[in-house]
Steps between C-alpha positions, in 0.01 A plus 500: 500500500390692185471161304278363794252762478507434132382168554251636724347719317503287206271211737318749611420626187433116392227474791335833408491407145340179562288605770316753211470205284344322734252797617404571087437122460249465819346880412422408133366139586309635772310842352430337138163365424484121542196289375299465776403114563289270754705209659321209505769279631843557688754236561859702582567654115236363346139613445186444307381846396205653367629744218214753391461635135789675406618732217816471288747611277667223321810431240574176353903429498701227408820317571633367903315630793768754645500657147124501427407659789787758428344597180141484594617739819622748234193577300280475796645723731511759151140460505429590871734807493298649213835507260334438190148547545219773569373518885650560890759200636370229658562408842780228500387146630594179617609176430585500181404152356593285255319190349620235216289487174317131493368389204228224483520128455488410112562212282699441282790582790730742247865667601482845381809783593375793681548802250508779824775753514729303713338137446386280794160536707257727442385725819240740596621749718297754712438763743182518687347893437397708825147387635322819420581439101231311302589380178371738291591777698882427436716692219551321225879353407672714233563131323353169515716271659343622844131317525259667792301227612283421792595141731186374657506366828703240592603255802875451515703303691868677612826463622697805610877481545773757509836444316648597132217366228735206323344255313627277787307661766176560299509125355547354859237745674246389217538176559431497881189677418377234249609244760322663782177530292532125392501428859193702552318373221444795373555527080710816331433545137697726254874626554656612780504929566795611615531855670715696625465776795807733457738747323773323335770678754334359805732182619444147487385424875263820475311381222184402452381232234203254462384218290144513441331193351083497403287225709123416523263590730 
C-alpha cells in the first residue's frame, strides 16, 4: 500500500511538474514582445509577411548552427540584462534569429579555411530590441562584438513548425519553403533566417521555430 502511494505521488508529482513547464513556456511566449508584421499571404504554415523597420542587437559567431546560436545567445542576453554595461534592462524579446554569413560571387573561385573560434560557417545572430527603443537611444555594449544596428523593412516569406531545432528539421522545413515559393513564382534572395520562439527548457512539441527566407515584391 505504502509503495503504491509512492508511485502515486511520484506521477503526480511528474504531471504537476510538467504541467508548470508547460504554463512558463505558453506565459513567456505569449507576454514577450514579438515583431509585429502584416500577412500578405496565408497558405496553412506559410505566409508572405510585411516586416516593418526593426532595431537590433547583433553578434557574429562561428562554427555548426546548434553551437553558434549557443554562443551568440550568451553575449546577447548579457547585453539585455545590463551585466556589463551602463543603463536599465531591456525588456526580453522574441525569436531569437539566426542567419548564415554569404559572401559574394568572385573569380578566381579560391578554398580558404575559416579562421573562427570553432571553424565552419560564419553566423549573425540577433535579438530584435523592444519597439519603443530607437537606435540611438539604446546603451551602448561594454565590448564590441555586439553591433546595434537598424533592419529596414522587409517582406519575408515563413514557415512555422514546432519540434526540437535539428539540422534535420530546419534543413527539411527550408526546403519546403523554397519549393513552395518556386511554385509561386515568387524569387527569395540571401540566406535563410532561422528563429526560434522559446526558452531552451520548453519541450520539443511546444516549440516554436521558423524559417524565414527574403522575396520580392
Amino acid at each position: 500500500m505504502q509503495s503504491a502511494k509512492m508511485i502515486v505521488g511520484l506521477v503526480g508529482g511528474g504531471i504537476a511538474l510538467a504541467a508548470a513547464v508547460f504554463a512558463a513556456a505558453v506565459y513567456i511566449v505569449n507576454t514577450v514582445e514579438q515583431p509585429k508584421y502584416r500577412a500578405i499571404v496565408t497558405d496553412g504554415d506559410i505566409e508572405i509577411r510585411d516586416y516593418p523597420a526593426l532595431v537590433v542587437a547583433e553578434v557574429e559567431t562561428t562554427g555548426d548552427r546548434q553551437l553558434a546560436v549557443k554562443n551568440g545567445f550568451r553575449p546577447l542576453a548579457t547585453y539585455i540584462l545590463g551585466k556589463e554595461r551602463a543603463g536599465d534592462p531591456i525588456a526580453m524579446t522574441a525569436p531569437v534569429t539566426q542567419e548564415r554569413e554569404t559572401i559574394a560571387m568572385t573569380a578566381p573561385v579560391v578554398q580558404s579555411r575559416v579562421n573562427g573560434q570553432h571553424g565552419g560557417d560564419t553566423w549573425h545572430v540577433r535579438f530584435f530590441m523592444p519597439s519603443q527603443h530607437t537606435l540611438d537611444a539604446l546603451p551602448k555594449p561594454a565590448g564590441a562584438g555586439i553591433r546595434l544596428k537598424n533592419i529596414p523593412a522587409t517582406r519575408r516569406a515563413a514557415i512555422r513548425f514546432s519540434g526540437g531545432a535539428t539540422d534535420a528539421l530546419m534543413s527539411e522545413k527550408e526546403a519546403r519553403l523554397r519549393d513552395w515559393l518556386v511554385r509561386r513564382g515568387t524569387k527569395s534572395s540571401g540566406s535563410a533566417t532561422y528563429a526560434y520562439y522559446n526558452a531552451p527548457f520548453t519541450p520539443g512539441p511546444m516549440r516554436r521555430n521558423e524559417v524565414w527566407l527574403e522575396v520580392g515584391e
